[in-house]
N, C-alpha and C positions, 0 to 999 in steps of 0.2 A: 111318648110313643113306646108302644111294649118293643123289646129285643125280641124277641121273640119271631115277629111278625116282617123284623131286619129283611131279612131275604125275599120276602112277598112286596116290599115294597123295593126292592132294589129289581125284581124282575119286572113289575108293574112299572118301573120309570124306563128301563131299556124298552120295553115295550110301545113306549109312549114315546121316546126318542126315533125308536124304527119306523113308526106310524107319524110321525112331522117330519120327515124326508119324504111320505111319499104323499102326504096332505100337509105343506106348511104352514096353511091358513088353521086349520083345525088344532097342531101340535100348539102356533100360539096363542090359542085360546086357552088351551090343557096348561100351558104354561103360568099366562095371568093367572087363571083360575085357580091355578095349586101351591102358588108365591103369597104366603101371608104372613104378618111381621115376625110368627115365632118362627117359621122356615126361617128368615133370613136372620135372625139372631141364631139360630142353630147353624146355619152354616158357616157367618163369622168367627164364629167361638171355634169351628171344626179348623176353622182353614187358621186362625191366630194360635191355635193349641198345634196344631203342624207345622207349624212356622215354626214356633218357640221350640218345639220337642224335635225341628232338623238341626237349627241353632246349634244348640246346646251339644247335637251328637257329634256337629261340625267341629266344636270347639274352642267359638268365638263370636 
């Protein structure tokens, strides 16, 4: 994914967030549809790389 484009897609997913609260049949289709295996290795990695980097600020 370019950085670059970081913000257009973070306003694109609140968008998408706001719009399956008022359509929840449709938000989870947007959902299936945009969850593919490098999403979910991308997020693993984000949420185990924040884990590790609270850890370590914690102290222990």
């Amino acid at each position: 994914m370019n950085l670059g484009k970081l913000g257009d897609v973070v306003v694109g997913t609140a968008g998408d967030v706001a719009g399956s609260v008022v359509d929840p049949k449709a938000g989870v289709g947007k959902l299936r549809s945009a969850i593919t295996p490098r999403v979910v290795v991308t997020l693993a990695a984000g949420l185990l790389l924040g884990y590790l980097l609270a850890r370590s600020r914690r102290g222990g």
